[in-house]
N, C-alpha and C positions, 0 to 999 in steps of 0.2 A: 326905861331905867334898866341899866346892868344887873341881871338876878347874880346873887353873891357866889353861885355858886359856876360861874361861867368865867373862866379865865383865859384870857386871846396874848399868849406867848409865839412869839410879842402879837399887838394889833397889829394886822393886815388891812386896812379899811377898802382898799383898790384891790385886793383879792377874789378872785372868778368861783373860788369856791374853798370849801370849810373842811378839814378832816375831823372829827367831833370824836372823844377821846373818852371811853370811860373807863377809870384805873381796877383796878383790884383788891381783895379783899385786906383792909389796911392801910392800903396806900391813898397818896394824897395825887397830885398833877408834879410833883417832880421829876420821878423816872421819865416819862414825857418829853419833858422840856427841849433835850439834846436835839429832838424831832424837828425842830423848828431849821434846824440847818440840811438837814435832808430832804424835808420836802419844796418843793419852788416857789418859786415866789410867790406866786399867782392863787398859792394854796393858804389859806391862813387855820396854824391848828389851834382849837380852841380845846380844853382840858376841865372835866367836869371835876370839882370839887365837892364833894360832899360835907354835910356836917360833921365837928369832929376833930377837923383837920385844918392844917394852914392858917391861910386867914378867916377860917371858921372853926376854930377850934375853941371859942368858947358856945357856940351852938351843941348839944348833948347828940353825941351820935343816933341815927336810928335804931330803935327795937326791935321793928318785924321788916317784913318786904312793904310794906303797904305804902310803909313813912318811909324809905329809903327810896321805891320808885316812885312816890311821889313827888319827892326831893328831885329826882334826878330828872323826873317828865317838866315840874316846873321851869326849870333850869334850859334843858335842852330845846323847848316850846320857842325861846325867845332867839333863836339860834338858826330859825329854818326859814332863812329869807333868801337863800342862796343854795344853789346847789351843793350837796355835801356827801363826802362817807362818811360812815359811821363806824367806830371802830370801839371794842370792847376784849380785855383781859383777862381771862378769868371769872371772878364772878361779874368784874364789868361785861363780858361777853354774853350775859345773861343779860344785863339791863340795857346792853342794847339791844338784844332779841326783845325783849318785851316794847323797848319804846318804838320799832320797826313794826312788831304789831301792832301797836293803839295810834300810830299814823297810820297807819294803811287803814282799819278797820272806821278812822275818823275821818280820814279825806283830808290831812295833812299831808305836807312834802314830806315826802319819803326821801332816802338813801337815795345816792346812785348804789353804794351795794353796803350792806354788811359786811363788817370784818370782824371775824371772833377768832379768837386767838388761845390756847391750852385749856380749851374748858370742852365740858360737859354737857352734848345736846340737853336743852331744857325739856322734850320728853320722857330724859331717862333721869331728871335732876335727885329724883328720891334716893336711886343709888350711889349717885356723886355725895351724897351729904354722909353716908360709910366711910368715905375717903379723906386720910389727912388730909389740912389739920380741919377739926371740924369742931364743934362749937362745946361739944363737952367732951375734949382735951385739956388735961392740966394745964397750968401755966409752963410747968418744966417742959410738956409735949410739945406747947407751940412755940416756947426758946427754941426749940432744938429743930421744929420744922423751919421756922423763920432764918435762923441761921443758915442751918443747912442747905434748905432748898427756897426758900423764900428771895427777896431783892430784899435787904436788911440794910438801911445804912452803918458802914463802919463805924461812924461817931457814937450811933445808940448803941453799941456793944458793951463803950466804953461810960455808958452815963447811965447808972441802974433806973432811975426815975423816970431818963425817956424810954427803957429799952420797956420798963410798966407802962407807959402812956402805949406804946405800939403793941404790947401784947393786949392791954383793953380795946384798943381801937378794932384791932384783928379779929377779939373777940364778940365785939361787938355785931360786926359786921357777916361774920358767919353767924350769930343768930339769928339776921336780919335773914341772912340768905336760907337759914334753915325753915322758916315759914313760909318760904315761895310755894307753890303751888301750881301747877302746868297745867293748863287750861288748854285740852284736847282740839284743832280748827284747822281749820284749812292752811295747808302750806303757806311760807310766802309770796309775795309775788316777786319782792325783790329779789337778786342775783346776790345770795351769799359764797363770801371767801373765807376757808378755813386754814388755819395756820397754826403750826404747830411744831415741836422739837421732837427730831427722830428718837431723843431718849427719855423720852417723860413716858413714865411708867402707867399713865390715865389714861392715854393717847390708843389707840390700834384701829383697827380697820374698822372695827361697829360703831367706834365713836365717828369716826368720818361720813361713814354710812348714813347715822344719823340725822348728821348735820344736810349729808345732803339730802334726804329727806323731808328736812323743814323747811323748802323752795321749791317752787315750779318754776322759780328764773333759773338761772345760769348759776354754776356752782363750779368752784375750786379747789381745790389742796392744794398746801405749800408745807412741805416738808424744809427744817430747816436745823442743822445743829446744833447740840444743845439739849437741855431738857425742858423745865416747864417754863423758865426764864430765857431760853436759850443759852448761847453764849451771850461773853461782854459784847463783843464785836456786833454779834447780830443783831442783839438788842437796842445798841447805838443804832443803829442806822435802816430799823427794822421794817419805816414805810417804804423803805427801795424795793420788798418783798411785795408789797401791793399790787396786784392786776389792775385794779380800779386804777391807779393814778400815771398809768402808763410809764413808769420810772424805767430807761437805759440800765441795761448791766443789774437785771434782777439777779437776785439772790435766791437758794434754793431750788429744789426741784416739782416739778408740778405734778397733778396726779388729774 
C-alpha cells in the first residue's frame, strides 16, 4: 500500500532508479514537480509529502522533530526497493541526513549519495536555529522572509487566508525543526553532495567544511547562482547540477 505521503510525479514504474526528494520548511512536493522533465527517463522522482499539506492537508502538521521524522522515515521506508538519491532542501536537507543515518545504522538501502542543498550541517543545527526565519519570528517577520527570500507562490500573496495557511505551515515546521537534536557518530559512509547559491548569506566555507565532514565517502560542492533558492532558471532545472546522476552540460562550478 502507497504511504500518503509518497508522491511518484509522474509514476515511473520501468524506472532503474528513484531520486527521493524532501522539500522545505513549508513547502509541499510542488516546487519539485518541473524535475520530472529533467531528470531521464530511467530516473523516477518521487516527492515526499508531509502532513499539512496537499493532499494531506487535513492531517495536523507535526510538533516536534520526532513526529516529522517519523512521518517522513515511514514514508520514505516504502520507497527503497530500487536504487536511489536522496535529495533534501533546507530543512529537507536535514531529514534526509537523518533518514541516511538510520539506514546505514539499520542495514537498510542506503543512497547512492546524499544531496543537501542551502542548509546547515546538522552538527552545528543549534546555531542554524539564530538564523531567519525561525520559529519565534512574528508572523510580519516570516511575511517578509517568505516573500523575500523564501519560494512564495504568487497566488498566496494575493489570498490573505492562504498566504495564514503558509505562514502556519512554515511555522509549524520550524518548531518541528527547532527540537532536533544532533546526535554526535561516526561520519557517513555514504558520498554526500553539497549544493548551494554563491549568495545566500548561511553559506561560506565552514558550512561546506562541515558538511564534508559528516562522510568518509566521497564529497562535493556545487556552487551555483543565486541565493538560498538560487535563481528561476537554476531552480528549474536543478538536478542537471547532480554528480550522482551523471547529467551532460552540468551546471555550476565544483569545489
Amino acid at each position: 500500500m502507497t504511504h500518503p505521503g509518497i508522491v511518484r510525479w509522474p509514476p515511473r514504474p520501468d524506472a532503474r532508479r528513484r531520486l527521493i526528494c524532501c522539500g522545505f520548511s513549508g513547502g509541499g512536493t510542488v516546487p519539485f514537480r518541473d524535475w520530472a522533465d529533467v531528470v531521464s527517463a530511467d530516473v523516477e522522482l518521487v516527492l515526499l509529502c508531509l502532513p499539512g499539506r496537499e493532499d494531506r492537508f487535513p492531517e495536523p502538521a507535526a510538533e516536534d522533530w520526532a513526529g516529522l521524522f517519523g512521518d517522513a522515515l515511514a514514508a520514505v521506508s516504502t520507497v527503497l526497493d530500487k536504487p536511489y538519491d536522496l535529495f533534501g532542501h533546507s530543512m529537507g536537507a536535514l531529514v534526509a541526513y537523518e533518514l541516511t543515518a538510520h539506514f546505514e545504522r539499520t542495514g537498510s538501502r542506503t543512497p547512492d549519495a546524499l544531496i543537501v542543498s542551502s542548509c546547515e550541517a546538522p552538527s552545528n543545527w543549534a546555531h542554524h536555529l539564530t538564523v531567519p526565519p525561525t520559529a519565534g519570528d512574528t508572523d510580519a517577520e516570516l511575511e517578509q522572509w517568505i516573500t523575500s527570500s523564501g519560494k512564495l507562490d504568487p497566488v498566496l500573496r494575493e489570498e490573505p487566508e492562504l498566504l495564514e495557511l503558509a505562514l502556519e505551515l512554515l511555522r509549524a515546521d520550524l518548531c518541528a525543526a527547532a527540537t532536533y537534536r544532533y546526535a554526535a557518530g561516526p561520519p557517513l559512509r555514504t558520498p554526500v553532495e553539497f549544493v548551494h547559491g554563491v549568495d545566500d548569506p548561511d553559506v561560506d566555507d565552514e558550512v561546506v567544511a562541515r558538511w564534508r565532514a559528516a562522510t568518509s565517502g566521497g564529497f562535493t560542492a556545487t556552487r551555483l547562482p543565486g541565493g538560498h533558492f538560487y535563481t528561476e532558471r537554476d531552480w528549474s532545472r536543478l538536478p542537471a547540477a547532480f554528480v550522482s546522476l551523471a547529467f551532460d552540460g552540468k551546471i555550476g562550478a565544483h569545489a
